[in-house]
MITIFI-181137 format. One record per atom (N, C-alpha, C): residue in three letters; residue number from 1; x negated, y negated, z. Coordinates in nm, 3 decimals, m for minus. Example, Ala and Ser with C-alpha at 12.3 -4.5 7.8 and 13.67 -1.06 7.14 Angstrom:
<nodes>
[node 'ALA', 1, [m1.319, 0.569, 0.780]]
[node 'ALA', 1, [m1.230, 0.450, 0.780]]
[node 'ALA', 1, [m1.320, 0.330, 0.780]]
[node 'SER', 2, [m1.285, 0.225, 0.708]]
[node 'SER', 2, [m1.367, 0.106, 0.714]]
[node 'SER', 2, [m1.290, m0.003, 0.787]]
</nodes>
This chain:
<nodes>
[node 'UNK', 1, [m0.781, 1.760, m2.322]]
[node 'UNK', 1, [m0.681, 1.745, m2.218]]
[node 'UNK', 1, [m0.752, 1.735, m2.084]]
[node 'UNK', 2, [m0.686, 1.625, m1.994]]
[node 'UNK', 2, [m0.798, 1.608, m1.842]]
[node 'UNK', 2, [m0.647, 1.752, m1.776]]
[node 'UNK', 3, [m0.753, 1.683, m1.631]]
[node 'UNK', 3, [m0.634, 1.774, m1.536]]
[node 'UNK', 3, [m0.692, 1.743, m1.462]]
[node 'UNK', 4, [m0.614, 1.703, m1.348]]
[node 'UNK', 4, [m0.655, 1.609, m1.244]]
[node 'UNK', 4, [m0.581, 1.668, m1.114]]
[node 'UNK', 5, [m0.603, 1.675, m0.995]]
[node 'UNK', 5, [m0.570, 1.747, m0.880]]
[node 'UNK', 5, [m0.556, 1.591, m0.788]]
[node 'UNK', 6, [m0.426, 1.627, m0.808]]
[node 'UNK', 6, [m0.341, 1.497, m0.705]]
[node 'UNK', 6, [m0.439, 1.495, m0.509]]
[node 'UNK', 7, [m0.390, 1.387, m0.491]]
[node 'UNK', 7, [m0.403, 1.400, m0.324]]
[node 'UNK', 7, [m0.292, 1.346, m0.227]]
[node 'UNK', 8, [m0.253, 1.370, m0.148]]
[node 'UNK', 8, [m0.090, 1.265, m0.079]]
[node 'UNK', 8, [0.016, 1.269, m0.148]]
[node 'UNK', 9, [0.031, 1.371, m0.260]]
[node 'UNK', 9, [0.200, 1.372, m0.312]]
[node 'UNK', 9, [0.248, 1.509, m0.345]]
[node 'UNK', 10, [0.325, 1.511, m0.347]]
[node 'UNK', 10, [0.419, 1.650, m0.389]]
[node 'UNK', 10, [0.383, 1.699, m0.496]]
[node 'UNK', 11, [0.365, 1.644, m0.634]]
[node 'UNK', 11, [0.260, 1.680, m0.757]]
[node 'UNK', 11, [0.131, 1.721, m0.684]]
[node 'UNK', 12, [0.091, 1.833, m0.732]]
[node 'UNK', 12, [m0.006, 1.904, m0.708]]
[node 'UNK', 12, [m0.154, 1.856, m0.795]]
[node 'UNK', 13, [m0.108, 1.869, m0.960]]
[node 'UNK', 13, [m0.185, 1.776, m1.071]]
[node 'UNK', 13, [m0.078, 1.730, m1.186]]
[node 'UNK', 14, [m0.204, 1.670, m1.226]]
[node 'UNK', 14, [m0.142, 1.602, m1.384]]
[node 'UNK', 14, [m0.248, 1.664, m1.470]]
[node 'UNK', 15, [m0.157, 1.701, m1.603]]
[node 'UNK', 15, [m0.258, 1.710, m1.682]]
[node 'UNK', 15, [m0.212, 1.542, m1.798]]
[node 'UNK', 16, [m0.306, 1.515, m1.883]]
[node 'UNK', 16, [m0.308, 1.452, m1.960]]
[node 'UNK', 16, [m0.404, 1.435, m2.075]]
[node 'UNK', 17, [m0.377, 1.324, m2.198]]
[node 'UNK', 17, [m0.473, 1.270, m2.213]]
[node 'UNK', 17, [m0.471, 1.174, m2.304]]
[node 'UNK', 18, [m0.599, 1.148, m2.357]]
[node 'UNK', 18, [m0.657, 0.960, m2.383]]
[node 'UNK', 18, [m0.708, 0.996, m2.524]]
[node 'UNK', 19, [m0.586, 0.911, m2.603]]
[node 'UNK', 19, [m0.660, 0.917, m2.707]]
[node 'UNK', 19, [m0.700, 0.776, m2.793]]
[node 'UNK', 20, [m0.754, 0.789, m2.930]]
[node 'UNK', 20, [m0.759, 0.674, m2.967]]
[node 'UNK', 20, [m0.678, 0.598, m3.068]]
[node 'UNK', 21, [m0.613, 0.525, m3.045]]
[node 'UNK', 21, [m0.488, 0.471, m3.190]]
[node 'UNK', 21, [m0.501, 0.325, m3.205]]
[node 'UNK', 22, [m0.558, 0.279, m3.357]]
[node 'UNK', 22, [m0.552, 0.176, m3.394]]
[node 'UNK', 22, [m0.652, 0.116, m3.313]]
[node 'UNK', 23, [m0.753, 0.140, m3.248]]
[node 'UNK', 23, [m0.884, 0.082, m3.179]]
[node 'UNK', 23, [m0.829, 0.066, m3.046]]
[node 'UNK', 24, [m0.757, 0.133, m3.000]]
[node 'UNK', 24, [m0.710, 0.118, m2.853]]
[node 'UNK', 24, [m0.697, 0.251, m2.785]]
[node 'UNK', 25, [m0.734, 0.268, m2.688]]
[node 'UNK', 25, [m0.712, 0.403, m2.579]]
[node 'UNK', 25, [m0.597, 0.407, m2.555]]
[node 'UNK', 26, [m0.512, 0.513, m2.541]]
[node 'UNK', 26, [m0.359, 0.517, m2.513]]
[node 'UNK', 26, [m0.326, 0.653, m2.468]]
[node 'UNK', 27, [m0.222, 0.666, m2.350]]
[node 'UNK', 27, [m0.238, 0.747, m2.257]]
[node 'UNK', 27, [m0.103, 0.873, m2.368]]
[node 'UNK', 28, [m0.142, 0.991, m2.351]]
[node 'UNK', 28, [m0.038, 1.108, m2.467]]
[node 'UNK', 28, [m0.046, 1.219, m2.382]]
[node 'UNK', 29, [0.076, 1.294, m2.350]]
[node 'UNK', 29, [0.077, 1.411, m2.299]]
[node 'UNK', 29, [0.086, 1.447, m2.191]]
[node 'UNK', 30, [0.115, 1.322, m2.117]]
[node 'UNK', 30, [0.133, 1.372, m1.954]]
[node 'UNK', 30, [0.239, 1.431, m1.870]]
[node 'UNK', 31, [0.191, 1.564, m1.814]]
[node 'UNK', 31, [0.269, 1.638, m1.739]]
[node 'UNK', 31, [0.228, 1.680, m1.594]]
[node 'UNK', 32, [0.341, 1.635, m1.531]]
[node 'UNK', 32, [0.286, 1.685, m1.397]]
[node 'UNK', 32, [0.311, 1.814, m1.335]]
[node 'UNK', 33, [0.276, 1.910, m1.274]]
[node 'UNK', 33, [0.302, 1.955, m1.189]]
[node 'UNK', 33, [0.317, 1.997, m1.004]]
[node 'UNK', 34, [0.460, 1.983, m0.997]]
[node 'UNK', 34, [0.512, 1.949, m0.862]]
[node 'UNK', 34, [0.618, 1.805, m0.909]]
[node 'UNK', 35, [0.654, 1.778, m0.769]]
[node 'UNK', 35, [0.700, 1.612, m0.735]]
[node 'UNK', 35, [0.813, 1.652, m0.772]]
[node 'UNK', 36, [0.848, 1.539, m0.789]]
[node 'UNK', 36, [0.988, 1.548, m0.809]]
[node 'UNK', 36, [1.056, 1.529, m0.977]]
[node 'UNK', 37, [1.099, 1.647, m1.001]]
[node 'UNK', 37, [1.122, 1.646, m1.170]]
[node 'UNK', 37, [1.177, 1.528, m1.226]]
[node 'UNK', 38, [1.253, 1.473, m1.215]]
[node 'UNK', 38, [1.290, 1.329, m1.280]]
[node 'UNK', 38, [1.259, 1.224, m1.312]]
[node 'UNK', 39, [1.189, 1.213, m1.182]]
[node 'UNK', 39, [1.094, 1.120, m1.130]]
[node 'UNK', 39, [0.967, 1.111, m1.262]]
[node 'UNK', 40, [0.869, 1.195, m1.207]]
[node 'UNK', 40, [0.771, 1.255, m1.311]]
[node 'UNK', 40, [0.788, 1.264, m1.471]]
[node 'UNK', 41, [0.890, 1.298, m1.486]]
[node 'UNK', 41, [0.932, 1.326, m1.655]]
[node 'UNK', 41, [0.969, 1.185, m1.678]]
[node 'UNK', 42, [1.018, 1.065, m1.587]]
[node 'UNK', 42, [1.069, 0.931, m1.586]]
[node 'UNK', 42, [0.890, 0.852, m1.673]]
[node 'UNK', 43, [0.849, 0.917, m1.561]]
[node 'UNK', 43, [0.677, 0.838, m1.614]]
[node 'UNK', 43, [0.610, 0.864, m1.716]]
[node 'UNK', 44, [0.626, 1.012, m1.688]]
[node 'UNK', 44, [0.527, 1.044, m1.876]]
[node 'UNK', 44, [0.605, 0.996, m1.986]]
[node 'UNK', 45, [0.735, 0.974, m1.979]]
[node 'UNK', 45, [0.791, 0.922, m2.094]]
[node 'UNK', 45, [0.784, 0.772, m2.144]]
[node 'UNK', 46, [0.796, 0.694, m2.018]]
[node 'UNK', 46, [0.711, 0.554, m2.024]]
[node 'UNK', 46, [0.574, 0.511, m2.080]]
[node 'UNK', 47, [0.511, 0.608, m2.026]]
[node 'UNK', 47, [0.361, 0.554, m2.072]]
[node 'UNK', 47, [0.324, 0.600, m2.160]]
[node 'UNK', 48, [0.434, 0.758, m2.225]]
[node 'UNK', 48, [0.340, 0.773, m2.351]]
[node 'UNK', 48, [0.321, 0.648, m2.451]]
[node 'UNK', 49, [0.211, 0.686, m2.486]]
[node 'UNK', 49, [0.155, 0.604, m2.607]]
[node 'UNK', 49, [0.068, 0.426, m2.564]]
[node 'UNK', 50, [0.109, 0.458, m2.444]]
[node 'UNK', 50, [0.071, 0.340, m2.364]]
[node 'UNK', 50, [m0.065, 0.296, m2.360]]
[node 'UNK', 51, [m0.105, 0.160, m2.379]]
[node 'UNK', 51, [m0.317, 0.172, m2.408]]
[node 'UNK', 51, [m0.312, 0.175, m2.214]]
[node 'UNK', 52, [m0.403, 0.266, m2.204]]
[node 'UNK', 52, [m0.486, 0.304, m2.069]]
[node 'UNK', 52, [m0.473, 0.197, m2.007]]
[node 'UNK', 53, [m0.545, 0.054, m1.981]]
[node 'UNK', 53, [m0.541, m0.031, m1.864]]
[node 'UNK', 53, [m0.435, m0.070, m1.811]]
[node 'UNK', 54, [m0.310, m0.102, m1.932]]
[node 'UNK', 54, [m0.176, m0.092, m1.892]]
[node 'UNK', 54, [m0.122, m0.020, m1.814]]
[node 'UNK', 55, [m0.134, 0.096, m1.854]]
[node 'UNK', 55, [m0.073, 0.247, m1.786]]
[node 'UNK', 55, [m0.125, 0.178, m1.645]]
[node 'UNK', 56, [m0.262, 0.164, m1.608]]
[node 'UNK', 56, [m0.305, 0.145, m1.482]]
[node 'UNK', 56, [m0.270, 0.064, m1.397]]
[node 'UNK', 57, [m0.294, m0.042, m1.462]]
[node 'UNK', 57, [m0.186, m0.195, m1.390]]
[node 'UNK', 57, [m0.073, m0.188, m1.330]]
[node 'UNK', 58, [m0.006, m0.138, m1.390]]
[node 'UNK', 58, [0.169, m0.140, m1.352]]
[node 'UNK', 58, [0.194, m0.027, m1.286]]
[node 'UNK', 59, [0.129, 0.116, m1.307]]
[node 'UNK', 59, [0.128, 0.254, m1.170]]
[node 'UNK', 59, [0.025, 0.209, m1.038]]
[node 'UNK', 60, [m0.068, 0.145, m1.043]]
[node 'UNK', 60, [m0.203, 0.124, m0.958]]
[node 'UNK', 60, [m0.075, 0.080, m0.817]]
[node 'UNK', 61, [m0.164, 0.128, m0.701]]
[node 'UNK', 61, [m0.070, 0.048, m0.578]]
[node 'UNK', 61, [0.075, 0.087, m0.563]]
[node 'UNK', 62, [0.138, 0.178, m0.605]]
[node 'UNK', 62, [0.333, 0.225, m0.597]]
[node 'UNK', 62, [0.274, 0.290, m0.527]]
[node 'UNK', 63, [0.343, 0.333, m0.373]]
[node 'UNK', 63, [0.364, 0.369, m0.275]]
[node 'UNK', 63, [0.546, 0.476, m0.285]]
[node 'UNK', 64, [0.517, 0.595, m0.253]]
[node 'UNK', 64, [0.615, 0.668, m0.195]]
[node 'UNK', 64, [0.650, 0.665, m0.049]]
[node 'UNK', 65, [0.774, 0.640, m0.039]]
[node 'UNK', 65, [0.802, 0.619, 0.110]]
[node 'UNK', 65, [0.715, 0.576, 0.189]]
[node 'UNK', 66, [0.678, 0.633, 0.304]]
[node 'UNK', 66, [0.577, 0.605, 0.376]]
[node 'UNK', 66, [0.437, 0.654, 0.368]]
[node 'UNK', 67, [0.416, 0.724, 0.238]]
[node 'UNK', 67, [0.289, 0.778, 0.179]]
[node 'UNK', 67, [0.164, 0.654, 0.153]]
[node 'UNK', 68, [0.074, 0.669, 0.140]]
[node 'UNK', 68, [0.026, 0.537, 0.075]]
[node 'UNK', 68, [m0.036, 0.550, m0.069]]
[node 'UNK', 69, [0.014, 0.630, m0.114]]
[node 'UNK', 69, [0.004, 0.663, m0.229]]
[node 'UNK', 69, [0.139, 0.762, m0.312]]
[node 'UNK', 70, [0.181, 0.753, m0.483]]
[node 'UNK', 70, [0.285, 0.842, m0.498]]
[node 'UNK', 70, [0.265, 0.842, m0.615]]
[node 'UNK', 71, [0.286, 0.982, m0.734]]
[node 'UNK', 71, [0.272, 0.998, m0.856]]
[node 'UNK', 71, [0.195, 0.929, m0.926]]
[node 'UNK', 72, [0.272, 0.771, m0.951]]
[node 'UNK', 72, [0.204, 0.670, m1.076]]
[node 'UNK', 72, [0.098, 0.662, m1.009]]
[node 'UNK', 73, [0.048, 0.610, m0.863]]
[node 'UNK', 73, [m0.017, 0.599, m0.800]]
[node 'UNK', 73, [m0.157, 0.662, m0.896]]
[node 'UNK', 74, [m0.110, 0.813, m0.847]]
[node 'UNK', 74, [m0.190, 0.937, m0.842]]
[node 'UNK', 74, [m0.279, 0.872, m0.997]]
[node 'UNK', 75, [m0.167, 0.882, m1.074]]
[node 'UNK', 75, [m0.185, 0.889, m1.265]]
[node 'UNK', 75, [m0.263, 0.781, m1.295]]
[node 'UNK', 76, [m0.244, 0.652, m1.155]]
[node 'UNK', 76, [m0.345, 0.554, m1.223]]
[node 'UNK', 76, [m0.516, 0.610, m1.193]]
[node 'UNK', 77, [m0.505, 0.669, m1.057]]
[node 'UNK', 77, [m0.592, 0.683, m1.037]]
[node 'UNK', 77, [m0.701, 0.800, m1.109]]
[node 'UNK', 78, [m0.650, 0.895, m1.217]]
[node 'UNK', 78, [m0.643, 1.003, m1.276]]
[node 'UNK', 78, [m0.703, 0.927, m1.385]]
[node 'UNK', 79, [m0.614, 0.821, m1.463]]
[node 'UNK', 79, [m0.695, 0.767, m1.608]]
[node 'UNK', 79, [m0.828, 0.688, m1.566]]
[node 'UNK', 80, [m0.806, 0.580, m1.438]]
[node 'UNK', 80, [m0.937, 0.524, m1.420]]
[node 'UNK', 80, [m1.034, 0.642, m1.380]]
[node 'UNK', 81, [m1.049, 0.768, m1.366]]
[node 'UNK', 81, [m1.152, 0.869, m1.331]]
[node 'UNK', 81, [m1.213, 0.898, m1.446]]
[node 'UNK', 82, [m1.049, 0.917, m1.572]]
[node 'UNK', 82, [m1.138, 0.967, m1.693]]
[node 'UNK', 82, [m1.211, 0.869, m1.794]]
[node 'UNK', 83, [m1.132, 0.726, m1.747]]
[node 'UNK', 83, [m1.224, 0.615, m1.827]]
[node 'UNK', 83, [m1.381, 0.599, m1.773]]
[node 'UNK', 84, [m1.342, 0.613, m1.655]]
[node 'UNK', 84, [m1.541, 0.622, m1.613]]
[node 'UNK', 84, [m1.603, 0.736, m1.665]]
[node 'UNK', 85, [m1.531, 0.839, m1.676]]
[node 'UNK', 85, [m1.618, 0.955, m1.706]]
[node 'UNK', 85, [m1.641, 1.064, m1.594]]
[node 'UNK', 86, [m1.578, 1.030, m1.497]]
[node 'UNK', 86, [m1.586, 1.118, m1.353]]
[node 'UNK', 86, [m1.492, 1.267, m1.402]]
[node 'UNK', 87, [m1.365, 1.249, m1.474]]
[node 'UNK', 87, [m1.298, 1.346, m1.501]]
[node 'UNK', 87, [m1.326, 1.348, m1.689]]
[node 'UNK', 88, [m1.358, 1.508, m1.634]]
[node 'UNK', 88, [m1.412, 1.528, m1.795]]
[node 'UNK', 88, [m1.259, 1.636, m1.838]]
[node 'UNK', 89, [m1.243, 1.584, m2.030]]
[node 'UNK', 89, [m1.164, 1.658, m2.050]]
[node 'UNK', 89, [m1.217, 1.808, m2.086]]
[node 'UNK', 90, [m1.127, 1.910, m2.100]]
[node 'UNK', 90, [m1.155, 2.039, m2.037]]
[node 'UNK', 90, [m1.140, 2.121, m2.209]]
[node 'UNK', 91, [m1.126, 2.046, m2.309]]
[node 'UNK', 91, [m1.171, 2.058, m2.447]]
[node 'UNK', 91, [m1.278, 1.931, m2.540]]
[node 'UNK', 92, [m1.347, 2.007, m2.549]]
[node 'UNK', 92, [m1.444, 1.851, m2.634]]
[node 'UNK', 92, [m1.406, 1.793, m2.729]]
[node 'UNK', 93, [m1.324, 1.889, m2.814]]
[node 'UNK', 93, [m1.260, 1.778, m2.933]]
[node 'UNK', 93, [m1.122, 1.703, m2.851]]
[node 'UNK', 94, [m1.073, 1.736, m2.823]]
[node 'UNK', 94, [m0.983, 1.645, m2.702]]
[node 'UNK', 94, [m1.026, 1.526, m2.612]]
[node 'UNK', 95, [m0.970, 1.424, m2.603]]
[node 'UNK', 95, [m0.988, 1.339, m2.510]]
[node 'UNK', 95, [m1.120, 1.251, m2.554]]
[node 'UNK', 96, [m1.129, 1.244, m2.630]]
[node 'UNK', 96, [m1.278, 1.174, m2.725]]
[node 'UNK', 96, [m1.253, 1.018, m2.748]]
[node 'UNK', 97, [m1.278, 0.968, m2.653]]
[node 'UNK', 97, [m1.219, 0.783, m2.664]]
[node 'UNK', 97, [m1.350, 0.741, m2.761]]
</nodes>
């Protein structure tokens, strides 16, 4: 499981994570904490199961109000950390792409 510490939104973090299905990375388990409950529970339910670059594409760049950044935002920026390897997951048998 990652866990990732938001910056510019009401979500504080996300936890998540990346697993592997059918030879593809796909985003499972994401929960935020903070933001706005609906909102948030709106997204993790979308992308579960979602392969990673996707997830990224379509959250990358969403803007909250006048923020310049908001949630999906956050979440894209959260999976591209753990696809580089910058965010390590916080169990080793977990998160093993």
């Amino acid at each position: 499981m990652y866990e990732y510490r938001t910056q510019g939104t009401c979500a504080t973090k996300i936890n998540f994570d990346i697993v592997r299905k059918d030879d593809r990375k796909v985003v499972t388990g994401v929960k935020f904490t903070g933001g706005c409950s609906g909102n948030t529970q709106g997204v993790a339910r979308l992308i579960e199961g979602m392969e990673v670059n996707e997830a990224i594409s379509r959250m990358e760049g969403i803007k909250c109000g006048f923020k310049p950044t908001s949630c999906p935002d956050q979440l894209a920026n959260a999976l591209k950390s753990a696809l580089l390897g910058v965010l390590i997951a916080d169990d080793p048998k977990v998160g093993t792409m």
